[in-house]
CHARMM-style PDB file with segment names, atoms N, HN, CA, C and O in Angstrom:
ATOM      1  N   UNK     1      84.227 103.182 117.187  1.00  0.00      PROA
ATOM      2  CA  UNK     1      84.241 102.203 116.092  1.00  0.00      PROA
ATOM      3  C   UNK     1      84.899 102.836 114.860  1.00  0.00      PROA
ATOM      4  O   UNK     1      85.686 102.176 114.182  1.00  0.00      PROA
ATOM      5  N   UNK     2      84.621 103.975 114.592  1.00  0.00      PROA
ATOM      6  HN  UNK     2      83.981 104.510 115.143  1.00  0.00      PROA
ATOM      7  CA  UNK     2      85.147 104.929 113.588  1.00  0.00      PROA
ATOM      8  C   UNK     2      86.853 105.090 113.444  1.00  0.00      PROA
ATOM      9  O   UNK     2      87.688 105.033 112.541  1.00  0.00      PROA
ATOM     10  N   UNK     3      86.826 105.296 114.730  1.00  0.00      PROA
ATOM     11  HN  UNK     3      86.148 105.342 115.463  1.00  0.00      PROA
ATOM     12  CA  UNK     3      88.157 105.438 114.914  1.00  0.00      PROA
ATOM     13  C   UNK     3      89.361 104.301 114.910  1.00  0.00      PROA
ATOM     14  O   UNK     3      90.566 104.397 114.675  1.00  0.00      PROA
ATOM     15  N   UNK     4      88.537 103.209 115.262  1.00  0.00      PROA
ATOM     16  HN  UNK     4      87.559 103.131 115.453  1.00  0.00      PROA
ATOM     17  CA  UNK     4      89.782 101.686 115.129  1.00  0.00      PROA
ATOM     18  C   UNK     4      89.357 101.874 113.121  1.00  0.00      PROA
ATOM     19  O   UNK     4      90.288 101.923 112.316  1.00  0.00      PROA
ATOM     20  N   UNK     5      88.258 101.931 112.774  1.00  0.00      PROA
ATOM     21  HN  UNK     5      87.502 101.891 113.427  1.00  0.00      PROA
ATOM     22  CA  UNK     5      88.202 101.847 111.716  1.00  0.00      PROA
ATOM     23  C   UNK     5      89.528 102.579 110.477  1.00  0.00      PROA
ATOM     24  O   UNK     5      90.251 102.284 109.525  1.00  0.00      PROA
ATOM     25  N   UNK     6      89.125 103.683 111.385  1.00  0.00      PROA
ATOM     26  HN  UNK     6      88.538 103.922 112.158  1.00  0.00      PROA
ATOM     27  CA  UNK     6      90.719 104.871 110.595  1.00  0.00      PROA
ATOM     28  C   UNK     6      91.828 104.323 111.237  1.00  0.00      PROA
ATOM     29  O   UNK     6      92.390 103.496 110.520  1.00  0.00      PROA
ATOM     30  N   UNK     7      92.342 104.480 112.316  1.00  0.00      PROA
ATOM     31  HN  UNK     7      91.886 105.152 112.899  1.00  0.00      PROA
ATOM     32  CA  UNK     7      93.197 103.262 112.590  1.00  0.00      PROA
ATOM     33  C   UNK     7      93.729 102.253 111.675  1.00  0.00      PROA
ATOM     34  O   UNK     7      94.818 102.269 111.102  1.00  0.00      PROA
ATOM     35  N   UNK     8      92.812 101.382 111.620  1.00  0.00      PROA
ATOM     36  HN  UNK     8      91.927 101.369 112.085  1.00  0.00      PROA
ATOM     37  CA  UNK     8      93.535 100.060 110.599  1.00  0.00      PROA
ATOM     38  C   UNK     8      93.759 100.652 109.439  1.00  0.00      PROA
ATOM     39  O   UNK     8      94.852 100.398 108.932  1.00  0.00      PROA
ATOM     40  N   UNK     9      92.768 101.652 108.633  1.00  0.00      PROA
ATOM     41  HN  UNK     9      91.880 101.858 109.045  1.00  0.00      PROA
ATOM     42  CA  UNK     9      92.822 101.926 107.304  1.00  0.00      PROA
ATOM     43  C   UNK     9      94.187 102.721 106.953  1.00  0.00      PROA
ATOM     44  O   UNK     9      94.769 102.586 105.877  1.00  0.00      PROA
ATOM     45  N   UNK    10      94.537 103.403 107.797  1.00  0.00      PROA
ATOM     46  HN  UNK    10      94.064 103.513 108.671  1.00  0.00      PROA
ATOM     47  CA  UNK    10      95.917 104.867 107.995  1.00  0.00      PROA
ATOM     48  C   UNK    10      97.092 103.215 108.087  1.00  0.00      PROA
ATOM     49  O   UNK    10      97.971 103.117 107.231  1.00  0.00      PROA
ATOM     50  N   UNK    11      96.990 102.465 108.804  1.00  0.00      PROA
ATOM     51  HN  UNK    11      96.276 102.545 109.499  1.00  0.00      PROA
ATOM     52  CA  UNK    11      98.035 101.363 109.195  1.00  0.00      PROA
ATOM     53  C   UNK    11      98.014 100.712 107.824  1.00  0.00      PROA
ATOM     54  O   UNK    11      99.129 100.316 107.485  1.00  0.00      PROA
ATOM     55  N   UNK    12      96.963 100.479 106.873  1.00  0.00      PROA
ATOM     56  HN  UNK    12      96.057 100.801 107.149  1.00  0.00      PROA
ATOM     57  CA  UNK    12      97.133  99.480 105.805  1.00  0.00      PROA
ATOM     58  C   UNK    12      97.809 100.483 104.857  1.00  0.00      PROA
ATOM     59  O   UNK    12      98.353 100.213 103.787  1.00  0.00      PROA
ATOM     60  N   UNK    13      97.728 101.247 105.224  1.00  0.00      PROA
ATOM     61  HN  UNK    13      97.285 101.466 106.094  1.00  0.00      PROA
ATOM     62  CA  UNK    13      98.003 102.242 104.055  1.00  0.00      PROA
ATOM     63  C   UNK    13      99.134 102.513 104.436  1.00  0.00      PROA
ATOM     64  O   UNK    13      99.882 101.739 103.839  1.00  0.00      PROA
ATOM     65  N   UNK    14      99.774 103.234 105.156  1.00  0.00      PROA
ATOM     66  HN  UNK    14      99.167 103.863 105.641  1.00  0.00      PROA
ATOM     67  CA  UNK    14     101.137 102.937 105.224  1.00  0.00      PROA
ATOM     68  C   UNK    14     102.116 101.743 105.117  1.00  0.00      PROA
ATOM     69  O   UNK    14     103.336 101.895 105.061  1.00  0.00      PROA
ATOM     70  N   UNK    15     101.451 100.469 105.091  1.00  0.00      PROA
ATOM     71  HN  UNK    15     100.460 100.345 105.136  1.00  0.00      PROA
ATOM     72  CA  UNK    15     101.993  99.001 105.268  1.00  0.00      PROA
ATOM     73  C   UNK    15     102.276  98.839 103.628  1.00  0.00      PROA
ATOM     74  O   UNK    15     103.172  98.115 103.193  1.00  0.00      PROA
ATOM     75  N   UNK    16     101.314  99.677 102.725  1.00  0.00      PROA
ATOM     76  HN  UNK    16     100.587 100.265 103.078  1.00  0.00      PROA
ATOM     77  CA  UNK    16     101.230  99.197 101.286  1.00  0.00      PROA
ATOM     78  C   UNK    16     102.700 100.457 100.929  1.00  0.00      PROA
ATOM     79  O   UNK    16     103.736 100.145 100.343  1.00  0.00      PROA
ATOM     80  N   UNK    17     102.367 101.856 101.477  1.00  0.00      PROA
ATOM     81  HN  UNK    17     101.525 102.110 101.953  1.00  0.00      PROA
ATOM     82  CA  UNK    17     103.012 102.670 100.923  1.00  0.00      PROA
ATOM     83  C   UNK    17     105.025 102.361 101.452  1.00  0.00      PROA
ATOM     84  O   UNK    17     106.114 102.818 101.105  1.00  0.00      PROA
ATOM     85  N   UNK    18     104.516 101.346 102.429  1.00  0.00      PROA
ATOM     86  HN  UNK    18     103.632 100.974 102.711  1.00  0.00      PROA
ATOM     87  CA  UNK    18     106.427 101.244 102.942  1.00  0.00      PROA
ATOM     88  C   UNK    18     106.751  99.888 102.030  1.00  0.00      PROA
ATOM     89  O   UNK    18     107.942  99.585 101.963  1.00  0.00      PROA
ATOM     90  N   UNK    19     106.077  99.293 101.531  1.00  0.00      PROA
ATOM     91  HN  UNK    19     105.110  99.539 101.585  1.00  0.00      PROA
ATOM     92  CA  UNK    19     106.181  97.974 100.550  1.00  0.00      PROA
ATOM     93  C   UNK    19     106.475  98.384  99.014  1.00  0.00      PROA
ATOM     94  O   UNK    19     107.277  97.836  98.258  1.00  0.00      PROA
ATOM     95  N   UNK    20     105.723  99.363  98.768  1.00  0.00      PROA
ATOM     96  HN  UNK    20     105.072  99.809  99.382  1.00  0.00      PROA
ATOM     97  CA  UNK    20     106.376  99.925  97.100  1.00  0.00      PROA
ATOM     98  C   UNK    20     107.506 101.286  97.751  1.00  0.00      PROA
ATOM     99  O   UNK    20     107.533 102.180  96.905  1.00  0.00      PROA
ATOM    100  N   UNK    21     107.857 101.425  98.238  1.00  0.00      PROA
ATOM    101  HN  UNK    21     107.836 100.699  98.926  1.00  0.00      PROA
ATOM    102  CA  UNK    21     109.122 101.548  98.681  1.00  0.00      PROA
ATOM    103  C   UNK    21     110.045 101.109  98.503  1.00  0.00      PROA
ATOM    104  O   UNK    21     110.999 101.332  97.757  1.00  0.00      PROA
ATOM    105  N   UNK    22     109.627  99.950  99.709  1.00  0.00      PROA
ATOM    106  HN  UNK    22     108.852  99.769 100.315  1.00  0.00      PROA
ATOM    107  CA  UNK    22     110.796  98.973  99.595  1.00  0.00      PROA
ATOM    108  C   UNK    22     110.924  98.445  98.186  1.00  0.00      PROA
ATOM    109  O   UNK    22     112.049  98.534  97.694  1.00  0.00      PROA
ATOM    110  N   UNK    23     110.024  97.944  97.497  1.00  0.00      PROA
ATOM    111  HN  UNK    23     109.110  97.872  97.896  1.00  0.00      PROA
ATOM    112  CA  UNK    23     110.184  97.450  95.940  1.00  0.00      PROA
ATOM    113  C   UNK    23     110.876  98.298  94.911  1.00  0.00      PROA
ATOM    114  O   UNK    23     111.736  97.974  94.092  1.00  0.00      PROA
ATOM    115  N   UNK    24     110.289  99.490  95.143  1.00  0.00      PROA
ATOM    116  HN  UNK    24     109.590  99.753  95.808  1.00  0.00      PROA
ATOM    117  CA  UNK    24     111.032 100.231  94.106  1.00  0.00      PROA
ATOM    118  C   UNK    24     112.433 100.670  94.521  1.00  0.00      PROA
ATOM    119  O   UNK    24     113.218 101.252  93.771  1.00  0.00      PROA
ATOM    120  N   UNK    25     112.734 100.241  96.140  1.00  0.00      PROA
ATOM    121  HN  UNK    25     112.097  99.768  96.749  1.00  0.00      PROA
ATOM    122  CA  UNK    25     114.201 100.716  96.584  1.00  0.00      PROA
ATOM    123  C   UNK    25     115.157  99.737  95.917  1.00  0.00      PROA
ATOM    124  O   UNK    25     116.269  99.985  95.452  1.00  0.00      PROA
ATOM    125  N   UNK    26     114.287  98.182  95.975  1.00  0.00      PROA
ATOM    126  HN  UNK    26     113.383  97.981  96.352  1.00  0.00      PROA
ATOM    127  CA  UNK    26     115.337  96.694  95.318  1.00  0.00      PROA
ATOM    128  C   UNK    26     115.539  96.896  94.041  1.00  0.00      PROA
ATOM    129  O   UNK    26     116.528  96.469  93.445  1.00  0.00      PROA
ATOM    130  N   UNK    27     114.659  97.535  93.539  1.00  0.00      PROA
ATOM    131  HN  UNK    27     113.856  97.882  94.023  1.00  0.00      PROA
ATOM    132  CA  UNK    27     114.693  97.186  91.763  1.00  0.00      PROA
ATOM    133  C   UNK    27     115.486  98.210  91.534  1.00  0.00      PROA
ATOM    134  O   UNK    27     116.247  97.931  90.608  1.00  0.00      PROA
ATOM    135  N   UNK    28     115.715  99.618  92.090  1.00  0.00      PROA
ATOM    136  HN  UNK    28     115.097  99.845  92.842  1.00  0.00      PROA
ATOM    137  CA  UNK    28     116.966 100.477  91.613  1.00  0.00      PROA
ATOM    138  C   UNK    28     117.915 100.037  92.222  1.00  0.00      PROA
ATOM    139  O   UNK    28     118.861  99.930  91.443  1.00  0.00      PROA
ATOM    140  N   UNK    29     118.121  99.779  93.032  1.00  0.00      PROA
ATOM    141  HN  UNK    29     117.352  99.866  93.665  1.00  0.00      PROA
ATOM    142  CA  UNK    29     119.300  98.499  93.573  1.00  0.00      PROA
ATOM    143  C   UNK    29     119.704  97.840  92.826  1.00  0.00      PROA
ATOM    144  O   UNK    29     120.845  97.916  92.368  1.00  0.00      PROA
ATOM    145  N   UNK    30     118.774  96.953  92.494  1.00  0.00      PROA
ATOM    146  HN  UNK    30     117.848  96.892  92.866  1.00  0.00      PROA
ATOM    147  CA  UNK    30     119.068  95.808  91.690  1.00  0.00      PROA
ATOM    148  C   UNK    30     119.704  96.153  89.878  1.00  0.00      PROA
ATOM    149  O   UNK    30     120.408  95.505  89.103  1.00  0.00      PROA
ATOM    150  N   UNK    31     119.117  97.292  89.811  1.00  0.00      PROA
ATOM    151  HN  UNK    31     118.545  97.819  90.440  1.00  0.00      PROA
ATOM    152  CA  UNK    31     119.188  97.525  88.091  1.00  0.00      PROA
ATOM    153  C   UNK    31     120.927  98.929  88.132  1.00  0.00      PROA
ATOM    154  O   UNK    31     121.652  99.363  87.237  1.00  0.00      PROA
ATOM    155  N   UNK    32     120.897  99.079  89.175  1.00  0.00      PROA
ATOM    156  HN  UNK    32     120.308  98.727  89.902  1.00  0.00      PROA
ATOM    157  CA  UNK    32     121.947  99.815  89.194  1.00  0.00      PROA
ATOM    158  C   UNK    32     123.788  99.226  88.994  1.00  0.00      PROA
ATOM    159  O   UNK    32     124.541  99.697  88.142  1.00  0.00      PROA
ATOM    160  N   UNK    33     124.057  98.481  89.677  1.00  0.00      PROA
ATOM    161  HN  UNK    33     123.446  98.098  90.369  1.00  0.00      PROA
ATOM    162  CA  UNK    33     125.022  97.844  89.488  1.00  0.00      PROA
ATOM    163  C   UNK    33     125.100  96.608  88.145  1.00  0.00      PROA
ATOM    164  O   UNK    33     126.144  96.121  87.711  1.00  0.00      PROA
ATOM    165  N   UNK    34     123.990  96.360  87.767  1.00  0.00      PROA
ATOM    166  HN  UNK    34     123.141  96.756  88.119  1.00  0.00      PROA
ATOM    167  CA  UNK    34     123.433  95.670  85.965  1.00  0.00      PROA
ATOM    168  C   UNK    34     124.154  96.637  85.604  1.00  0.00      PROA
ATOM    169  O   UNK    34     125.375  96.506  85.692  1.00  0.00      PROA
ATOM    170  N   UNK    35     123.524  98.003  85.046  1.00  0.00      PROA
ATOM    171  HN  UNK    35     122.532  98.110  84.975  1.00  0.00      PROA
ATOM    172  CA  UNK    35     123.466  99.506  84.574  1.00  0.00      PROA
ATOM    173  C   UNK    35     125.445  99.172  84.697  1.00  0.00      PROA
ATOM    174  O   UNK    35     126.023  98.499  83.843  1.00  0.00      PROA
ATOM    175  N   UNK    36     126.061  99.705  85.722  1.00  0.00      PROA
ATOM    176  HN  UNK    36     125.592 100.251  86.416  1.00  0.00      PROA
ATOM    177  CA  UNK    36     127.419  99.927  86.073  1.00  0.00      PROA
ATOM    178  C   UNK    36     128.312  98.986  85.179  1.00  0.00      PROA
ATOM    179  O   UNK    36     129.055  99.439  84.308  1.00  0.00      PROA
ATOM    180  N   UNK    37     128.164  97.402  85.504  1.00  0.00      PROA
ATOM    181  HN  UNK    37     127.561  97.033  86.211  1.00  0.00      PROA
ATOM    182  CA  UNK    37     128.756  96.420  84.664  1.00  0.00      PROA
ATOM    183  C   UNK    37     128.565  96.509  83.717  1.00  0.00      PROA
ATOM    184  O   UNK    37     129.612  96.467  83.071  1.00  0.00      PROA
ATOM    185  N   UNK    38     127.601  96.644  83.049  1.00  0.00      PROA
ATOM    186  HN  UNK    38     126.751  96.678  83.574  1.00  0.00      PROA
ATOM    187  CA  UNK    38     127.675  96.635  81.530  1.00  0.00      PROA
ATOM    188  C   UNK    38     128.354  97.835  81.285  1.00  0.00      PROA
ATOM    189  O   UNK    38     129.458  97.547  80.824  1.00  0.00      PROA
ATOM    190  N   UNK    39     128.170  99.362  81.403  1.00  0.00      PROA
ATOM    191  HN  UNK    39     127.273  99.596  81.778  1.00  0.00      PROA
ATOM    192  CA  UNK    39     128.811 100.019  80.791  1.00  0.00      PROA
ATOM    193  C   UNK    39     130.246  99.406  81.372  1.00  0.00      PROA
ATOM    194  O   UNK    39     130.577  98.560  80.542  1.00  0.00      PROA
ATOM    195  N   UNK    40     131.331  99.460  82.519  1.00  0.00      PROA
ATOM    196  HN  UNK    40     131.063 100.148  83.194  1.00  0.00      PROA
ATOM    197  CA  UNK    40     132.596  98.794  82.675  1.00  0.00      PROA
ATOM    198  C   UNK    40     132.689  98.074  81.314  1.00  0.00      PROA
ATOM    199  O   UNK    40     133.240  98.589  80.341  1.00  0.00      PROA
ATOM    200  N   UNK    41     132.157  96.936  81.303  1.00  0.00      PROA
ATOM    201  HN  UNK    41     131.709  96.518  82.093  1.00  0.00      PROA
ATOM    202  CA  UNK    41     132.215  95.998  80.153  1.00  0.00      PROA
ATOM    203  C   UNK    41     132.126  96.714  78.811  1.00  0.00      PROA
ATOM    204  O   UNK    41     132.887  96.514  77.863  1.00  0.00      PROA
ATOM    205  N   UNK    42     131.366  97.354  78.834  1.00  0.00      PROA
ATOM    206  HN  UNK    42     130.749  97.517  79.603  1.00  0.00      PROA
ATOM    207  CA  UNK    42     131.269  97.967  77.025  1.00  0.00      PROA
ATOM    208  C   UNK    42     132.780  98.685  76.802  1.00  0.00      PROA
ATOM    209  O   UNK    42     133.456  98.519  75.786  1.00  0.00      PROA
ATOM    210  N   UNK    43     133.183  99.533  77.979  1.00  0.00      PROA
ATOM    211  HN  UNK    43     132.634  99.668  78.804  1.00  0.00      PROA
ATOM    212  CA  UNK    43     134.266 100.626  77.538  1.00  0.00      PROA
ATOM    213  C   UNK    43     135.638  99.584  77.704  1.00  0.00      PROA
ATOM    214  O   UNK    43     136.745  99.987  77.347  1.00  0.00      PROA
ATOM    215  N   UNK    44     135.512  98.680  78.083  1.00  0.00      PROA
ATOM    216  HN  UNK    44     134.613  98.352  78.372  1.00  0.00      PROA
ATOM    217  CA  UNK    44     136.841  97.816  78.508  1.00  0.00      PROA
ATOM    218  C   UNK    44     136.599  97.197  77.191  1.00  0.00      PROA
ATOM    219  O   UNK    44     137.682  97.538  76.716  1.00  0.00      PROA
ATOM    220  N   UNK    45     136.011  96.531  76.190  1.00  0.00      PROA
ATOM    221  HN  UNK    45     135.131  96.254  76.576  1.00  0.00      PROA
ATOM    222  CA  UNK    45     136.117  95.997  75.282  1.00  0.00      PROA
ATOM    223  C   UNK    45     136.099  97.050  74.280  1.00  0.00      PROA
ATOM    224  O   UNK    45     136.383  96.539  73.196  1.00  0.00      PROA
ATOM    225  N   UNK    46     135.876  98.366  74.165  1.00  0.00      PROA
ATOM    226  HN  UNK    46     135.645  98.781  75.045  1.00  0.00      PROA
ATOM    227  CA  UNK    46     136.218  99.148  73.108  1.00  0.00      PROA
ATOM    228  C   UNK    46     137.480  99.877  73.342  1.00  0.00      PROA
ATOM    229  O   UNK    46     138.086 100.587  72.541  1.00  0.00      PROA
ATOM    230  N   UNK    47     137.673  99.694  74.125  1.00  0.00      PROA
ATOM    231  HN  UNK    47     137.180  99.117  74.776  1.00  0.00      PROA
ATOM    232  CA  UNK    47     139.184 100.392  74.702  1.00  0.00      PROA
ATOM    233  C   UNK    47     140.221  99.025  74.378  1.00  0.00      PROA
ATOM    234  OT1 UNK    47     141.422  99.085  74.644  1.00  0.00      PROA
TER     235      UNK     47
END
């Protein structure tokens, strides 16, 4: 019983730890190429 118990708990826990992963993999994803364009954009209009 102990053992399905650790089981599920080791499984939820990795299920949470591959999910803020993945989240924090989208949001530097996501904020990286933001980040890129704007500077492009800033130096193309001061240039």
């Amino acid at each position: 019983m102990s053992d399905t118990y650790t089981r599920v708990l080791i499984g939820a826990f990795a299920a949470a730890v591959m999910t803020v992963v993945a989240m924090a993999g989208t949001m530097v994803a996501a904020s990286q190429p933001v980040a890129f364009g704007q500077g492009l954009s800033q130096s193309s209009q001061g240039s």
